[in-house]
C-alpha positions, 0 to 999 in steps of 0.5 A: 304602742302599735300592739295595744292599738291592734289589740284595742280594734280586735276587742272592738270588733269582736264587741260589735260581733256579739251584739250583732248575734245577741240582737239577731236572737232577739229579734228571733225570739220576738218573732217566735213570740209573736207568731202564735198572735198573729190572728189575734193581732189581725182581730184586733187591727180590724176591730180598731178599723170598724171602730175608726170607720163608724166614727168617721160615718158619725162625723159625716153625719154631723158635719153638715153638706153643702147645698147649692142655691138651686137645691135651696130653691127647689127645697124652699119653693117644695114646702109651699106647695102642700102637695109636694110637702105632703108627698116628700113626707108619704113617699120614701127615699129611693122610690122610683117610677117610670111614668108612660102613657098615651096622649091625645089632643084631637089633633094628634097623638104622641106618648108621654114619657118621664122618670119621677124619683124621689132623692135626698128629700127631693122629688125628681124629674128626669127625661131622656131626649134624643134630639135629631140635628140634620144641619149646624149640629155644633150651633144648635147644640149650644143653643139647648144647652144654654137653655137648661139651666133656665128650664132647671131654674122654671122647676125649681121654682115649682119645688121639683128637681129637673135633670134632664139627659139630652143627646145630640146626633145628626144619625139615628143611633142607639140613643135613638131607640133607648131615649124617651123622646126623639125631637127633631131640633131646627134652627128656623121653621119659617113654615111651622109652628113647634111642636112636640116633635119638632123644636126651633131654637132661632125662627118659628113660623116667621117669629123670632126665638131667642134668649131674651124677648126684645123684638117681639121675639119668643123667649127660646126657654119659654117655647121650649118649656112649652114643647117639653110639657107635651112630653109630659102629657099636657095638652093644648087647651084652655087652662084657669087656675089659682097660682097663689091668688092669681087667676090665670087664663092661657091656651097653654100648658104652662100658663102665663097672662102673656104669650109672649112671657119670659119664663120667670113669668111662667107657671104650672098650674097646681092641678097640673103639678098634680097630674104630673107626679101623681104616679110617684106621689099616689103611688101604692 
């Protein structure tokens, strides 16, 4: 009985070795057959992936992107402006012009300076504000940057895409030399007024600035849209236009029918638009 069961685990072992070599020369020959297609395989791979790769970029296409509320404001409030709506037709995407020029009021002289682009069917604005803060860096800087989403806002509601790019030192650094502007930023100017160099986001000349308008105060948005338009060359001086029928007279930039307006009350005048983006708009 023994002998049998030996005998049984040798053929077994010897059935296992040979299909262990049968399939060692299988897998060899496969090999060998394979190797004279290995550029064509290669071929074949990448043309399977460009076709995946254009199906994908098809797709993209199809599916329509998100779009936040503020990019649906500025593209509803672009066609009613027919100047916009003309321009983002004339001008292409990825135009881009680095607007410079001097300005001055009778009362001074300064340099506007601004970015104007043209991007995924929008226009945009772009400035770079090197804002110098002796003192209360930490606060100040909290007060500007609760600000920007309502100067973005202010822009959007005009059809145009405000992005502004603001640093924050208490030194002159390199930002200092490479930024459009340098704005010295106070928390009070009890014995000034704002200007376009110097900001003041809580006192300016004895008046309160703050977010909202209670006490008699400035609105910190509206005064600092006020200051930011002298950055892009408007001046102080007497201003009437028609904004969708309504006349408006205001020694200000951005006209308003109340000094003290909040910003949702402000307006650029069209002619102002105009002024603004024609070096993008116009351009040959």
């Amino acid at each position: 009985m023994k002998i049998c069961v030996f005998k049984i685990l040798i053929v077994c072992a010897l059935q296992a070795t040979l299909l262990v070599s049968l399939k060692a020369v299988s897998n060899e020959k496969l090999i060998k057959k394979m190797e004279p297609m290995g550029d064509k395989m290669v071929q074949i791979n990448s043309v399977e992936l460009d076709k995946c790769n254009e199906a994908a970029k098809r797709t993209a296409q199809r599916e329509p992107k998100s779009i936040s509320k503020l990019d649906l404001k500025i593209n509803e409030n672009a066609q009613k402006n027919k100047y916009i709506r003309n321009c983002l037709v004339r001008v292409p995407d990825g135009s881009d012009e680095d607007v410079s020029f001097p300005v001055d009021d009778g009362r001074g002289e300064w340099e506007a300076a601004y970015d104007l682009k043209k991007e995924d069917g929008q226009i945009i604005l772009e400035s770079e504000i090197y804002f110098h803060i002796k003192k209360n860096k930490a606060a100040i800087t909290q007060q500007v940057e609760e600000v920007i989403p309502c100067m973005k806002d202010f822009f959007a509601r005009h059809g145009i895409k405000f992005r502004p790019t603001f640093y924050y030192e208490s030194w002159k650094s390199y930002f200092f030399k490479s930024s459009d502007h340098v704005v010295s930023l106070y928390e009070n100017l009890p014995e000034h007024l704002p200007n376009a160099r110097k900001w003041a986001t809580k006192m300016t000349n004895g008046i309160p600035v703050n977010l909202s308008n209670k006490s008699g105060s400035i609105n910190r948005c509206s005064q600092f849209l006020h200051e930011y338009s002298h950055l892009l060359g408007m001046v102080d001086d007497k201003v009437t236009c028609n904004y969708y029928g309504e006349s408006m007279k205001q020694k200000s930039p951005i006209t308003s029918t109340d000094a003290f307006a909040p910003p949702e009350k402000l307006r650029i005048c069209p002619e102002q638009i105009i002024s603004m983006l024609s070096p993008l708009c116009e351009a040959d």
